[in-house]
C-alpha angles and dihedrals in degrees: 000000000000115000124201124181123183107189103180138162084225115103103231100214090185091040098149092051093043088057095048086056090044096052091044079055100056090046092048094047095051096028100244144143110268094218092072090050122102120195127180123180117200109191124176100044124150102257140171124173126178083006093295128101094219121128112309149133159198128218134188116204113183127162134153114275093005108199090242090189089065095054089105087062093038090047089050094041089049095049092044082063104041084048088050104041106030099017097240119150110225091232076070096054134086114192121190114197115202124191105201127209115240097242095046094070129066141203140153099015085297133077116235 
């Protein structure tokens, strides 16, 4: 159930096809099926870090039984994509990282 959120101020022209990577990415980084990932990307928000409105964002990974002790690589692989397909520096990206417990997510009528 891996869940991956990009909330940015840049306008995402390509945005489906930037999800979808996004979404391929997330699979690929916790070694999951893709079809339990759910990816949003959220672009034109209205966003300041460190007090200026260029290009930054904020991303939410969270998975069940995130390896907490990849989150560096994650971190760096994260940051790579969000560079090449929306131009954001990572010194521009916060990234939290959330390892959620089986019975606090729900799907299907059911918890995990």
């Amino acid at each position: 159930m891996p869940f991956i959120k990009v909330e940015t101020n840049v306008s995402a022209p390509g945005a489906e096809e930037t999800v979808k990577a996004l979404s391929a990415l997330a699979a690929d980084m916790l070694g999951k099926p893709e079809q339990y990932v759910l990816a949003i990307l959220e672009d034109g928000k209205t966003l300041v870090f460190g007090g200026s409105a260029e290009p930054a964002a904020y991303v939410t990974l969270d998975s069940i039984g995130l390896p907490e002790g990849r989150t560096a690589e994650f971190s760096a692989s994260i940051c790579r994509f969000l560079e090449s397909a929306l131009g954001i520096p990572g010194e521009r990206v916060y990234i939290a990282f959330g390892d959620i417990e089986r019975h606090l997510f729900g799907w299907d009528g059911k918890t995990f």
